[in-house]
Structure formats: structure tokens, C-alpha cells
C-alpha positions as CSV (number, residue, x, y, z in Angstrom):
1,X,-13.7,-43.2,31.3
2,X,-16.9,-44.9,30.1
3,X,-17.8,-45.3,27.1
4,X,-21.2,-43.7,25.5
5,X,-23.2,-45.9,23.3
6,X,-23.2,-44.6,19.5
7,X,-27.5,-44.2,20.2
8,X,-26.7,-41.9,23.2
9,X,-24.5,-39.3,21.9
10,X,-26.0,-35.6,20.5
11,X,-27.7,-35.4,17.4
12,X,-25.3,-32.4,15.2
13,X,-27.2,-30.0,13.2
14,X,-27.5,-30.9,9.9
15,X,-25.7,-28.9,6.7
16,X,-23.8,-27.0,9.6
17,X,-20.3,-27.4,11.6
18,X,-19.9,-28.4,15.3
19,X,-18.6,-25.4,16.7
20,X,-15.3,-26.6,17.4
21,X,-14.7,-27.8,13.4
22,X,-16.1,-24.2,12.6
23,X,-13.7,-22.4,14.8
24,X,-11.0,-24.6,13.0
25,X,-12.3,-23.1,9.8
26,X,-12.7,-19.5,10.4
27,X,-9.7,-19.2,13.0
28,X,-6.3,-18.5,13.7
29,X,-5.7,-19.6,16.9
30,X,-2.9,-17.7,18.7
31,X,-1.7,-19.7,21.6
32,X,1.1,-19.0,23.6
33,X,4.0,-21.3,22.1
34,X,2.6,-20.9,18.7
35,X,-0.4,-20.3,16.2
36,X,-2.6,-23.0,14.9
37,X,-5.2,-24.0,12.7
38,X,-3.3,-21.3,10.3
39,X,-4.4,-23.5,7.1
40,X,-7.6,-22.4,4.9
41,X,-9.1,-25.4,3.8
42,X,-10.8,-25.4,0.1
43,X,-11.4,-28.9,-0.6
44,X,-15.3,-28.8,-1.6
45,X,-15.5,-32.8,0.0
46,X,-13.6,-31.6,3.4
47,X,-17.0,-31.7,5.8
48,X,-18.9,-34.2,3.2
49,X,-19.4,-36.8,6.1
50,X,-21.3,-34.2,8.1
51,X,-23.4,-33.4,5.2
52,X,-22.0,-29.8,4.8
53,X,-20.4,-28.2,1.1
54,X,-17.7,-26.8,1.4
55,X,-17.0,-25.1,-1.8
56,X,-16.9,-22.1,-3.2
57,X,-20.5,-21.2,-4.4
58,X,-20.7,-17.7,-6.3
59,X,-24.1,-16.5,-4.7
60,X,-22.5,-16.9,-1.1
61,X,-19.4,-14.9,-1.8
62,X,-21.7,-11.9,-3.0
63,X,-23.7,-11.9,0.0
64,X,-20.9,-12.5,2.2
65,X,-18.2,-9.9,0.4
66,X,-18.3,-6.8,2.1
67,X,-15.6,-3.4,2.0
68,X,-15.7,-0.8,4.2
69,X,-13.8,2.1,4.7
70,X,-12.5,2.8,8.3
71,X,-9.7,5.5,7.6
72,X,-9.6,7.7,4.5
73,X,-7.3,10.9,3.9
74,X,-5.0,12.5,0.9
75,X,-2.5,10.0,2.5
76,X,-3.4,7.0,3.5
77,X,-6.1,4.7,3.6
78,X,-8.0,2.0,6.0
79,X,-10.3,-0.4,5.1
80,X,-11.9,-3.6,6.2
81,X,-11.5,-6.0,3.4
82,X,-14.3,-8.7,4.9
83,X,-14.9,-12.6,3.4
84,X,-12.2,-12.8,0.7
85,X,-9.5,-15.4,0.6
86,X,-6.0,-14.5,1.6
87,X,-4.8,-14.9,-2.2
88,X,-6.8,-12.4,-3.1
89,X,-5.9,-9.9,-0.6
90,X,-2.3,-10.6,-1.1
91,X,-3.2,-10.2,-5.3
92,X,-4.3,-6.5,-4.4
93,X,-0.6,-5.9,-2.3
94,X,1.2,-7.1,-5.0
95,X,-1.0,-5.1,-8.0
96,X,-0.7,-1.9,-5.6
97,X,3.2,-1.9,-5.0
98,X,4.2,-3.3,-8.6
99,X,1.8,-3.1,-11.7
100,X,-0.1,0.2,-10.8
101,X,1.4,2.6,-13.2
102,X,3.2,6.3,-11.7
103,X,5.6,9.2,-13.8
104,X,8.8,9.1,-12.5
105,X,12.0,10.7,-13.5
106,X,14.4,8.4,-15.8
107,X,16.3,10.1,-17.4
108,X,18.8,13.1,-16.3
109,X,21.0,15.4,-18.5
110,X,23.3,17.5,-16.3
111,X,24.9,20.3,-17.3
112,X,26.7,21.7,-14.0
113,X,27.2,19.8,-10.8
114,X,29.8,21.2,-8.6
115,X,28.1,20.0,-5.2
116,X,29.5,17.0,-3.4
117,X,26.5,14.3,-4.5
118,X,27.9,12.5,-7.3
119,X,25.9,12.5,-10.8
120,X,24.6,9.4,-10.8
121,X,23.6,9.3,-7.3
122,X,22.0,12.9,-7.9
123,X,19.8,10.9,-10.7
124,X,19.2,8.3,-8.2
125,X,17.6,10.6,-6.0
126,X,15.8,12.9,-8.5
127,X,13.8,9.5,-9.7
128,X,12.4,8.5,-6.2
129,X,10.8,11.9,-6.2
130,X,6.7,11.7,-6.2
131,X,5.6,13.4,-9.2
132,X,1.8,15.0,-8.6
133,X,0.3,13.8,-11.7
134,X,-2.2,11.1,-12.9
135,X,-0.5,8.7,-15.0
136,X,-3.7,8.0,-16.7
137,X,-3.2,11.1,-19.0
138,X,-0.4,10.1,-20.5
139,X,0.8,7.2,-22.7
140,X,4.0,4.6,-22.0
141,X,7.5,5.2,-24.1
142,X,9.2,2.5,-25.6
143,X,12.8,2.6,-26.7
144,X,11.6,3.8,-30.7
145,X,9.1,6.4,-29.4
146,X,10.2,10.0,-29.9
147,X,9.7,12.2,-25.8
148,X,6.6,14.3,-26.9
149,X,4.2,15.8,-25.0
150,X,2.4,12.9,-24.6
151,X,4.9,10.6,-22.6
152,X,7.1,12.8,-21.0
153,X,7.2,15.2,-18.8
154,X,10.3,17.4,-18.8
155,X,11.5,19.6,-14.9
156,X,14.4,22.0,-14.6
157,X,16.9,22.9,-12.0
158,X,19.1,25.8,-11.7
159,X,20.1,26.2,-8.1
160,X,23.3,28.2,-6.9
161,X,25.0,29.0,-3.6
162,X,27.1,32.3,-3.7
163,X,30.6,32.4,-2.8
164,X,30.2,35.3,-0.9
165,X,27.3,33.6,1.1
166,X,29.6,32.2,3.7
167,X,26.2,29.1,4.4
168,X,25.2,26.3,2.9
169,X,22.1,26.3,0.9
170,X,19.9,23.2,1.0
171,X,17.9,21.7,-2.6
172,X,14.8,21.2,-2.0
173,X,12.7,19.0,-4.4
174,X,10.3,21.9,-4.8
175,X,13.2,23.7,-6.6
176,X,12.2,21.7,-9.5
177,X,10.4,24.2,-12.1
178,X,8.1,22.4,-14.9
179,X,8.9,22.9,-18.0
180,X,5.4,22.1,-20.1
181,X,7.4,23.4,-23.4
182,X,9.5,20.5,-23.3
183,X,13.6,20.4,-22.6
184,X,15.6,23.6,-23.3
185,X,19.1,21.7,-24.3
186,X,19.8,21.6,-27.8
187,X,21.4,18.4,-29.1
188,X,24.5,18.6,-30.1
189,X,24.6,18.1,-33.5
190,X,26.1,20.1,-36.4
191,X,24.7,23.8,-36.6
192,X,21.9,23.8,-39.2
193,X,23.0,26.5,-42.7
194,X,19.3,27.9,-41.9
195,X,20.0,30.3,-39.0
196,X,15.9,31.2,-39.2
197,X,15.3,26.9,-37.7
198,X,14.5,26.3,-34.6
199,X,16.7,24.5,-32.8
200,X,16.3,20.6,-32.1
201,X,15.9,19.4,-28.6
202,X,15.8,16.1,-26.6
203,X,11.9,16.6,-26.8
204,X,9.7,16.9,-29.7
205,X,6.8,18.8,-28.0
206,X,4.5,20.1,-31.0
207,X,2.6,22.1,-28.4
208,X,2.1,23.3,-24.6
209,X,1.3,20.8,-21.7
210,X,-0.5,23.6,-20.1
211,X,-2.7,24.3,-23.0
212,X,-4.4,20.7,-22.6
213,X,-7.5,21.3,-20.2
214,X,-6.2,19.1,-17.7
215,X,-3.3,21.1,-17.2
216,X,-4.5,24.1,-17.7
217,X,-5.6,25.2,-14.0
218,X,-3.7,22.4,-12.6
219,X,0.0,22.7,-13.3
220,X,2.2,19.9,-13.1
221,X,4.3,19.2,-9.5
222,X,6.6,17.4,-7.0
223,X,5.7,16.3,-3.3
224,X,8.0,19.1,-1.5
225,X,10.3,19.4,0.8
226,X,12.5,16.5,-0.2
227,X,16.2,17.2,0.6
228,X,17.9,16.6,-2.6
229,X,21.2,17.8,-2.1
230,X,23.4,20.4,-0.2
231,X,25.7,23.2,-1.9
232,X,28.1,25.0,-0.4
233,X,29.7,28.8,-1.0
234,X,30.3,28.7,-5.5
235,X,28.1,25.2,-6.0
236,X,25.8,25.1,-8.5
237,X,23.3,22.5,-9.7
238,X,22.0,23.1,-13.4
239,X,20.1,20.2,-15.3
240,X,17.1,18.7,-16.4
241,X,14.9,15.7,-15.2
242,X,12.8,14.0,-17.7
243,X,9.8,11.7,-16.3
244,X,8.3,8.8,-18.4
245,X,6.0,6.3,-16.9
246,X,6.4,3.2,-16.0
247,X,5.3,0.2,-12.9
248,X,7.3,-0.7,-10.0
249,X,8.0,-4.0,-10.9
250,X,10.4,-2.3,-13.8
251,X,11.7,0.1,-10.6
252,X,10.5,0.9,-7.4
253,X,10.8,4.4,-8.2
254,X,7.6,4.5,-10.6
255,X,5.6,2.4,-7.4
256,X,3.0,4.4,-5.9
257,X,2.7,3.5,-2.6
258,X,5.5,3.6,0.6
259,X,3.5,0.6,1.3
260,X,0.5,-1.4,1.5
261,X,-0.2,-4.2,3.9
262,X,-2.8,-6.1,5.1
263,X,-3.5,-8.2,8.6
264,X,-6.3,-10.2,9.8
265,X,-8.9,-8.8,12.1
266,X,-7.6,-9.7,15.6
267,X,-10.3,-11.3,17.8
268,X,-9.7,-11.0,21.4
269,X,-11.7,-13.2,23.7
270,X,-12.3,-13.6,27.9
271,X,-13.1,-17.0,28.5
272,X,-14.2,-16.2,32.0
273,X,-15.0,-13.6,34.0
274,X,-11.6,-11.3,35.3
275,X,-11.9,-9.0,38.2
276,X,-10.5,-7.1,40.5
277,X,-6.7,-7.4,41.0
278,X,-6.8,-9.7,38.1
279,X,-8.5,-7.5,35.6
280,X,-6.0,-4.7,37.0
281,X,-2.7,-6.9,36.4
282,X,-4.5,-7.9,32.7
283,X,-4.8,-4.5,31.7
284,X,-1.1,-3.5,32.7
285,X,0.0,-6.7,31.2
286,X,-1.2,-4.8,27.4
287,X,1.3,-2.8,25.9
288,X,-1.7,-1.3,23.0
289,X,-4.8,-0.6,25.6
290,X,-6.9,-3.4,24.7
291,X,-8.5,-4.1,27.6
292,X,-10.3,-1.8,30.1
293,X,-11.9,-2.1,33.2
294,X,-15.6,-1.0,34.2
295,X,-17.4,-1.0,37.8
296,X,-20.1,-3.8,37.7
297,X,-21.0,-2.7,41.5
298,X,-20.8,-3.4,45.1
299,X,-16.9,-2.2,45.1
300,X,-15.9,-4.6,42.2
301,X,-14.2,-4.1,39.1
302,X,-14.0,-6.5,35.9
303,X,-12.2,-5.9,32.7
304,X,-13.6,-5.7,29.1
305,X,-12.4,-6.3,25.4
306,X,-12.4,-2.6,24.8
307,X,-10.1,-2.0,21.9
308,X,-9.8,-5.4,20.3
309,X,-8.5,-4.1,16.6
310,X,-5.5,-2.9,18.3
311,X,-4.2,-6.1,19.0
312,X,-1.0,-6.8,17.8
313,X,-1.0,-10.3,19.0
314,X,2.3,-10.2,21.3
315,X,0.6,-12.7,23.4
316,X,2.1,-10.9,26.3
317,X,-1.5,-11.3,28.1
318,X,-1.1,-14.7,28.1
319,X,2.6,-15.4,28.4
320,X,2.4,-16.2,32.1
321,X,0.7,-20.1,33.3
322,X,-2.7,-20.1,33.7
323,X,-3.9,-16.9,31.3
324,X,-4.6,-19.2,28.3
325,X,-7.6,-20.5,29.9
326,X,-8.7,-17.0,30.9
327,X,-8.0,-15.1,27.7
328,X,-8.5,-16.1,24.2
329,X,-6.4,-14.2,21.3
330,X,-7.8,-15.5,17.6
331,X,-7.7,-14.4,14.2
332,X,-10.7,-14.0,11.7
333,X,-9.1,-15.9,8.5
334,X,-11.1,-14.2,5.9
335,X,-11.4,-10.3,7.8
336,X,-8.9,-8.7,6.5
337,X,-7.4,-4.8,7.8
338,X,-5.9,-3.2,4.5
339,X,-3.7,-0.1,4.4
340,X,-2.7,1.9,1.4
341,X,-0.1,4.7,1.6
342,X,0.2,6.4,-1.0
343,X,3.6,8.5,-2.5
344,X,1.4,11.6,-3.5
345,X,1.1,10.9,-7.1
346,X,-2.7,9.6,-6.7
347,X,-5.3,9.4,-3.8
348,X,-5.0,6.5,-2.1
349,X,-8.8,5.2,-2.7
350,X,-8.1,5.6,-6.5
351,X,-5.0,3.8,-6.3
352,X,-7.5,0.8,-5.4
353,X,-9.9,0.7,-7.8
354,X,-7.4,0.7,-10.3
355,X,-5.9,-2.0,-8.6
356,X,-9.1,-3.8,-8.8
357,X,-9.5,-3.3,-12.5
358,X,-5.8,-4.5,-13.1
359,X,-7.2,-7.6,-11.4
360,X,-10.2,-7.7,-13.5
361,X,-8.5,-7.9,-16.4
362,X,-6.1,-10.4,-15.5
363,X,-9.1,-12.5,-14.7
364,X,-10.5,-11.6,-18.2
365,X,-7.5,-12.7,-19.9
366,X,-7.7,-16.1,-18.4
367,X,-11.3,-16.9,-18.8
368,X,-10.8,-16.1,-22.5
369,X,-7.5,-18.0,-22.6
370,X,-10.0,-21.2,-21.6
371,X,-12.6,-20.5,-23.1
């Protein structure tokens, strides 16, 4: 091959990338063996020689940051999470499923369990129960604190199958009752000489949960239908559930999501034009309908990228020799598709924006730590 003289070769844009280098940059490529280019480069000095800066300038990530929502129910969320690093996505996971506060149920006091579930297995389930509540109106509990109104919230259950029934009789987690008084066991301690005292519980409620306004028209509740256990003919469940609050990172009980995940935007890409029995064989070759194929005329028939966020990347499309250089699969490194589920306790789109205040203020703490 001959070589070009230095004077002959193309003059590159200044303060840009050749495309190639700016593929590199923004890409995942997703061949068939293996992905490459999967590394994000953040050294400012990385394209110096080509007269391009590559750090990380304020005034471009505010033009460039964008959020928008695709999916959006009491569920589950969907949203496009677009020119953000991967560290910060993965920050708002990990805020979401462990530092995002919830009320669960810690402690149990049982006093009658005849079914087959064993106590502490019976409190095991109780606390992975969604409690409909926002956390935000009430205040942690250390070991010192007294259970007040306050930080706890206090459920009964009293559920009994008949020996005469002859069926079993399935508990539901809607057969938990709220009690906003507080907890109806007296301790057991010695019997006070002043029969006119009210008793002492294992709550010090000094007045109604469902006086407070928030409560008032919006009682306290479990996500239902939850199997909790199974009684047969003269079972009997009796006890109470106290909830406290708490993060997931203590327990995975007080998380409030089933999950949240993120993936980057999948870029699908024909290299050259596919038709006929080609585009037929690429569109079986899909197992999520990505590609489609449209009539262009005169009895042909070519196939189009027509579903390209669907892509799960199994690369089946271009497992077989030859289909690399026909089809292109790519990932955007800084376009990333974030899902929330949320448990039930609060709406998923709230359970973000807390999340991005938690990360605020971590960021608060360490400017003033260097400051």
C-alpha cells in the first residue's frame, strides 16, 4: 500500500472528534464475540493533541442533562435518564433500594399461634409486608426512645378457623386491622394498688393517630392480598405487629422498591440496505420485534429499525457470518432507561425525588467537609 504524504492527508475539524474517536467515546459497541469500547474516558487531556477538552465543564452538563418520563403509573415508573455518567445513575439505584426510608413491621408480640407457620417465620413474613404510608410523617426510634405515636405504628390480628368448618381458611395481609390507639397488651408487670389507672402498654400513645389531619380521611393500610398464612379446622392467629421505620440497608424489608434498574439506550443500526428475502430472514431472526419491513415499490420489500428500544442485545441478528457488516447493534454510554417499582408504600416518581435529595445532600456534606 502506498504511502500518503503527511501534506496530502484530510484537514480534521478543529475542537471536534473524527468520527471514528467520537463513536469510541459515546459507544458501546456490541459485536458478535464481545462488546467494546465499554470504558468512559474522563481524562480532561485524553483528545489534547486534536485540540478538543475533554473535561467536565458545568455549563455543558446543564444544557446537555435532560429527564423524561416515558412510563408513569401507581406502580412503576419509566424514564429516560439522558447525558449523566454511569456513577451517577448507579448512585440513584443504590439510594432507591437502600437509604430511601419505608415503615415496616419489626417487632411482633404473639399471643396465640396454633397454625403450622412457626413464630418467627410468621414475623418474618409480617415485616416484608408494604405498609401504605409516607414515612415522611413520622420520626425514626432508637433503642432509648419510648413507641409513641410518633414512630410507631401498631396492626392487630385476630383470625380463627372453626372446628366445625371442615376448610381451611387462608390469612390474608388485609386481615391486618390498625390500631391508631396504640397496642392493646398490657405489660406484664405487677398489678398497680390503684384499680382507677389505666393500664400500661407496649405503646405510650398520648393521643389518636387518626385525629392528626393526615390521618384523618386517610386511614392507615397494607398492600392486600398477601398470603400470610393458612389455618386449618380450631387454628387461630392472635397478635400484634408493630412498624418502626427504618432503610433497606438495615433490612430489605423497610426498602421500597422490588427493584430498580437501569440499562443504556440500545442503538440499532443497518449498515446497508436489506431486502427482500434478506430483510424477511432478519426480521425472524429477532426474538423482541425490532425490525419491520415496509414496501419501497416495484414488488420489493426492505426492513427498518422499527422498535429499536426493545433491544435486548442478544446479538442473535448478527450471530451468523456476514450480518456484522449489515447490521450494527450499539449502546449510547451516557442514555440511560431507568425503572422504579415501587412496594406500594410511596409513588414511584416521589420515591425519586427523594432519592435525588438524599443525593444532594451527600454532595453537600462533602463540599462542606472541603471547604
Amino acid at each position: 500500500m502506498p504511502k500518503i504524504p503527511l501534506w496530502d492527508l484530510p484537514e480534521l475539524p478543529k475542537n471536534q472528534l473524527p468520527p471514528h474517536l467520537y463513536l469510541q467515546k459515546t459507544r458501546v459497541f456490541c459485536n458478535n464475540d464481545a462488546p467494546t469500547h465499554t470504558e468512559n474516558i474522563h481524562y480532561s487531556g485524553a483528545y489534547a493533541a486534536l485540540g478538543v477538552d475533554n473535561s467536565l465543564r458545568l455549563d455543558e452538563f446543564r444544557k446537555n442533562f435532560k429527564v423524561k418520563v416515558i412510563k408513569l403509573n401507581e406502580e412503576d415508573m419509566e424514564f429516560d435518564l439522558i447525558g449523566i455518567d454511569a456513577s451517577i445513575a448507579n448512585a440513584f439505584r443504590r439510594i432507591l433500594i437502600s437509604e430511601l426510608p419505608t415503615m415496616a413491621i419489626e417487632k411482633v408480640l404473639v399471643a396465640n399461634s396454633s397454625s403450622v407457620v412457626q413464630d418467627e417465620v410468621l414475623a418474618q413474613r409480617l415485616g416484608l409486608v408494604p405498609i401504605k404510608v409516607d414515612p415522611r410523617l413520622f420520626d425514626y426510634m432508637s433503642e432509648n426512645d419510648v413507641p409513641n405515636q410518633k414512630n410507631s405504628i401498631v396492626f392487630k390480628l385476630h383470625y380463627k378457623c372453626d372446628r366445625g368448618s371442615g376448610e381451611r381458611r387462608t390469612v390474608y395481609s388485609h386481615d391486618l386491622k390498625w390500631l391508631p390507639f396504640g397496642s392493646e397488651y398490657v405489660l406484664p408487670t405487677e398489678s398497680s394498688s390503684d384499680s382507677t389507672s389505666k393500664p400500661k402498654t407496649y405503646t405510650s400513645f398520648t393521643s389518636s393517630q387518626d385525629s392528626l389531619p393526615e390521618f384523618a380521611n386517610n386511614p392507615i393500610t397494607v398492600t392486600p392480598g398477601i398470603i400470610i398464612s393458612k389455618l386449618g379446622p380450631g387454628q387461630e392467629i392472635e397478635l400484634e405487629a408493630h412498624a418502626v421505620k427504618g432503610v433497606g440497608k438495615t433490612h430489605a424489608k423497610w426498602s421500597p422498591v422490588a427493584t430498580s434498574w437501569y440499562r443504556m439506550l440500545p442503538e440499532v443500526i443497518l449498515l446497508q440496505d436489506i431486502e427482500d428475502d434478506d430483510a424477511h430472514k432478519l426480521v425472524k431472526k429477532c426474538p423482541v420485534n425490532v425490525f419491520d419491513i415496509e414496501d419501497v415499490g416495484k414488488g420489493r420489500e426492505r426492513a427498518t429499525v422499527a422498535r429499536p428500544r426493545s433491544c435486548t442485545l442478544c446479538r442473535e441478528c448478527i450471530r451468523e457470518p456476514g450480518w456484522e457488516e449489515k447490521v450494527a447493534l450499539r449502546r449510547v454510554k451516557d442514555h440511560f432507561i431507568f425503572t422504579i417499582e415501587s412496594t406500594g408504600a410511596l409513588p414511584p416518581e416521589v420515591l425519586f425525588t427523594e432519592a435525588v435529595k438524599i443525593l444532594e445532600d451527600k454532595c453537600e456534606r462533602v463540599i462542606t467537609e472541603l471547604s
